[in-house]
Steps between C-alpha positions, in 0.01 A plus 500: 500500500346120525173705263764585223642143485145358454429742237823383332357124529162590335742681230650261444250239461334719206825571344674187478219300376565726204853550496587102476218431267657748244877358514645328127413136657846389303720673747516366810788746582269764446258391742803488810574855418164632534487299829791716628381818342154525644660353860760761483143793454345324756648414765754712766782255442870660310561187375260237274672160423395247291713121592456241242685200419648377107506137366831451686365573831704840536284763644409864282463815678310722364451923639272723411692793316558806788559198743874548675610168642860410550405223279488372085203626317494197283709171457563225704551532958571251717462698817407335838198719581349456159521134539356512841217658408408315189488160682339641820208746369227261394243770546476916545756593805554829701864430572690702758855604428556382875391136429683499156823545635430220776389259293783556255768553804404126568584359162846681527404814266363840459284760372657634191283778439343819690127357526417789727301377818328266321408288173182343337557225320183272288555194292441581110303163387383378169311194327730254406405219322149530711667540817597845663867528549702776615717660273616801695502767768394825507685733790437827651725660700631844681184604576447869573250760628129391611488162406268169605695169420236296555254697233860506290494167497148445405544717164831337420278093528226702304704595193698128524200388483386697199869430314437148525218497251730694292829301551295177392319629193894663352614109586216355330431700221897539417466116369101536335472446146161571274243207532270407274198755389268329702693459819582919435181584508423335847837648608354877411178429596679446850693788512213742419322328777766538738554878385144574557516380853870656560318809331253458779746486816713767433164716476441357801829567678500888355177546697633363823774688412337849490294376823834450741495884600153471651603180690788590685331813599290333733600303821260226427733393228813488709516105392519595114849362412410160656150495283661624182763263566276215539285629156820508348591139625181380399551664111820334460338148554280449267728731258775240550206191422456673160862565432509149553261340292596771225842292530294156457349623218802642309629138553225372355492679223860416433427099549253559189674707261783202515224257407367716248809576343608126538219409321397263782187731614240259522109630520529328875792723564353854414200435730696397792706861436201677438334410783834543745437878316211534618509375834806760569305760373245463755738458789692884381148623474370417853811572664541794335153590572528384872783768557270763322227449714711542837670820323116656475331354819793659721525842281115545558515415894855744577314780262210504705715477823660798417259711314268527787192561240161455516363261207267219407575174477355173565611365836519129384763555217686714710519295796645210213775761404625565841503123576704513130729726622601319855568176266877488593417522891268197474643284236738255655213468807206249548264774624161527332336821437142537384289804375172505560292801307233583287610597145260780506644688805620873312631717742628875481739521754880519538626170370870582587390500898314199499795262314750631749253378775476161303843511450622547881212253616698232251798605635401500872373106440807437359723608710331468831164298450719190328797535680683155519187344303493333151129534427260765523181605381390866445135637398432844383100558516335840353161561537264849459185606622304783380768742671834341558743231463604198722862337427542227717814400552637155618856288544475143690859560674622613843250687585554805752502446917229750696828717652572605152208509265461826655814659397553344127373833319750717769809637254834302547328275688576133425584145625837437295723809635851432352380303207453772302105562546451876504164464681357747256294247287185485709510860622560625111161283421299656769588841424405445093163326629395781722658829303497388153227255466272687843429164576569269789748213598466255833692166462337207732741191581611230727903335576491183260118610294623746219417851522200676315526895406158656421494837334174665400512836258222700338410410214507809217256405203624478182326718221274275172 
C-alpha cells in the first residue's frame, strides 16, 4: 500500500543519515555495497545494480548479493542496454520495459536481461574537482508485489543523494595528510561542530520518524510523500552547500601545510588561511542550521496535524512554523506572504486543525488564486476580543465569480476537474472550522479582486 512506501521513505531518511555517516571513509567500495544492500531491504525490486565506469572507460557492474541476472557480478560489460542508459539517464527515470526495447530496437540491439515490467534507473553523482560529475548508475529492476515506482524512485535519489557526501569525503580523505597543530585544531573544532548539528538532525528525523503512523492515518495527509519529499529536497541542499565548503576547506588546509612545511609560510599567508577557515565554518554552520530548522518547523506542524490534541501555544510562532513548513511550495515563486499578529495572542485550542486550514488556504492561492500569475501577495490577520478570535484571510489573485463562490466549500467540488484537484481542500477547511474549532467560515470575493476567507472561533482562556 502507497502508506507503507511512505513509511519506508521516512525510514529511510532516519536510517541512512546514520548508516553512511558510520562507513570507514577510506573505502569507497564499501560505501557502493551498502548502497545495494539497503536498496535490495527497501525496495520491491529482485535485482539492485550498481553501473560504474574504470579509468579506461569500460563500464563495472556491480549486484547486490541474492540478485539473479543473466549477467557478470563484477568485471568489465560492454552491453548495449548498459550503455544506453548511462548516456541517456541524466536524472531519476521510471523506465518501462516496453520503451526499453524500442528505443534499443532502433539502435539495432536488445534487452539482455529480464528487467521485469519495468526499471528505475538514477544517476550516482559526486564532487569532482568542485564540480558534480556522474560517476555511475544505480538500477532497480523486476519489480514485484505492491509496489509505487514513482515513491521507488524518490528513495533510490534520496540515498544517491546521501552516498554522495560519502563517495566525496572516501575520495578526499584517501589523499589527506596531518597538517600542522594549528590548522588540526580548526579542522576538529569543525568536525565537532558539524557532529553536533548532524547529532541534531538525526534526532530530528527519529521524531518524524515515530510521527509517520499518525500521518498517514488521516485523509488530510493524503499529500505526505510529496511534502516529505520536498523536506527531504530541501535537507539535501544546504547539506550539499556544507559538504561543499567542507571540501574548500580541506583544500585549504592542504595549500598551508605545503607552505608550512616548505618553509615559505609567511605571517601574511596564515591569516589569509585562517580567515578562509573561518569563513567556511560559518557557511557549514548556517546551512547546516538552515536544514535543522526546516527538519523542526515541519515535525511540529505534521505532529499537530495528526495528533488532533488540545494544547497551548502562541498563535504567532505557530503561524511562522507552518509558513516554515510550506517553504518548498513557495520558494522558487515571487509571492509575498505577510503575518500580521500580536505576540501575546496564547490560545488553547487544537493547533493541528487550524495549520491544516492555513495550510489548504496556501494551497488553494496557489493553485487556483495565482494560477498563470508570477506575483502575489497574501495576508494572514488574527485578532481577539474578549471572547473569540478573527483570522482574516486574504490572496490578491483570481478571485472567485458570483456562480461559484457559493459552491467552493461543497466536497469534490472544484474549477480544475482533470488536473488533478480533488475539490476536497475548501470543503476539508470548513468542516475543521465548524466541528473542530465550533467556529465559523464565509469567504467574500470578486473575478479579478482576490478572495478574503473570514473565520471567527471562541476564544477558550488560557489559565495564569
Amino acid at each position: 500500500m502507497r502508506e507503507q512506501y511512505i513509511h519506508r521513505l521516512l525510514n529511510m531518511l532516519n536510517y541512512y543519515s546514520d548508516t553512511f555517516a558510520r562507513l570507514p571513509l577510506t573505502d569507497v567500495e564499501e560505501v557502493y555495497a551498502t548502497i545495494l544492500a539497503q536498496l535490495s531491504s527497501i525496495l520491491r525490486y529482485r535485482v539492485c545494480m550498481l553501473l560504474l565506469k574504470d579509468h579506461n572507460g569500460s563500464f563495472i557492474l556491480r549486484v547486490n548479493e541474492g540478485s539473479k541476472v543473466d549477467l557478470p557480478a563484477s568485471g568489465h560489460a560492454g552491453h548495449g542496454m548498459l550503455e544506453y542508459l548511462w548516456h541517456r539517464v541524466d536524472m531519476a527515470l521510471v523506465i518501462a520495459r516496453s520503451t526499453l526495447e524500442a528505443d534499443l530496437l532502433q539502435a539495432g540491439q536488445q534487452v539482455e536481461m529480464d528487467i521485469g515490467e519495468s526499471l528505475i534507473a538514477v544517476p550516482l553523482k559526486a564532487i569532482v574537482n568542485y564540480r558534480e560529475t556522474q560517476i555511475g548508475l544505480v538500477i532497480a529492476a523486476q519489480p514485484y508485489g505492491n509496489h509505487e515506482p514513482d515513491i521507488d524512485k524518490q528513495i533510490m535519489e534520496v540515498i544517491t543523494s546521501l552516498a554522495m557526501g560519502a563517495i566525496a569525503s572516501c575520495t578526499e580523505l584517501a589523499e589527506r595528510k596531518r597538517v600542522e597543530a594549528e590548522l588540526t585544531r580548526y579542522r576538529d573544532h569543525l568536525k565537532e561542530l558539524v557532529d553536533e548539528r548532524t547529532q541534531e538532525l538525526s534526532q530530528a528525523l527519529e521524531e518524524l520518524r515515530t510521527t509517520q503512523h499518525q500521518l498517514v492515518e488521516s485523509a488530510k495527509m493524503a499529500s505526505l510523500g510529496e511534502l516529505v519529499a520536498g523536506v527531504a529536497h530541501e535537507i539535501n541542499t544546504p547539506v550539499g552547500v556544507a559538504v561543499t565548503a567542507t571540501s574548500s576547506l580541506h583544500t585549504r588546509a592542504q595549500k598551508l601545510e605545503e607552505l608550512y612545511k616548505s618553509g615559505a609560510m609567511k605571517r601574511s599567508h596564515l591569516e589569509e588561511h585562517l580567515k578562509a577557515l573561518g569563513e567556511g565554518c560559518q557557511i557549514v554552520l548556517n546551512n547546516l542550521q538552515r536544514a535543522s530548522n526546516l527538519v523542526r518547523s515541519f515535525k511540529e506542524v505534521a505532529v499537530d496535524q495528526s495528533s488532533e490534541q488540545k494544547r497551548t501555544f502562541a498563535l504567532k510562532g505557530y503561524l511562522e512554523e507552518i509558513l516554515t513548513s510550506m517553504q518548498p511550495k513557495f520558494k522558487r515563486t515571487k509571492y509575498h506572504i505577510s503575518i500580521s499578529c500580536d505576540e501575546n495572542i496564547i490560545l488553547l485550542s487544537y493547533p493541528g486543525a487550524i495549520a491544516q486550514v492555513v495550510t489548504n488556504l496556501l494551497m488553494n492561492s496557489l493553485i487556483h488564486g495565482f494560477e498563470n500569475r508570477e506575483e502575489g501577495r497574501i495576508s494572514i490577520e488574527a485578532k481577539t476580543d474578549l471572547n473569540s478570535l478573527t483570522l482574516h484571510y486574504h490572496d490578491d489573485g483570481n478571485g472567485v465569480s458570483s456562480d461559484i463562490l457559493p459552491k467552493i466549500f461543497n466536497p469534490f467540488f472544484t474549477s480544475k476537474r482533470g488536473s488533478g484537484s480533488s475539490g476536497l481542500g475548501l470543503h476539508i477547511v470548513y468542516n475543521l472550522v465548524t466541528q473542530k474549532l465550533k467556529g465559523t467560515i464565509r469567504c467574500e470575493s470578486t473575478a479579478g479582486h482576490g478572495v478574503l476567507f473570514i473565520i471567527s472561533m471562541p476564544l477558550e482562556r488560557v489559565e495564569e
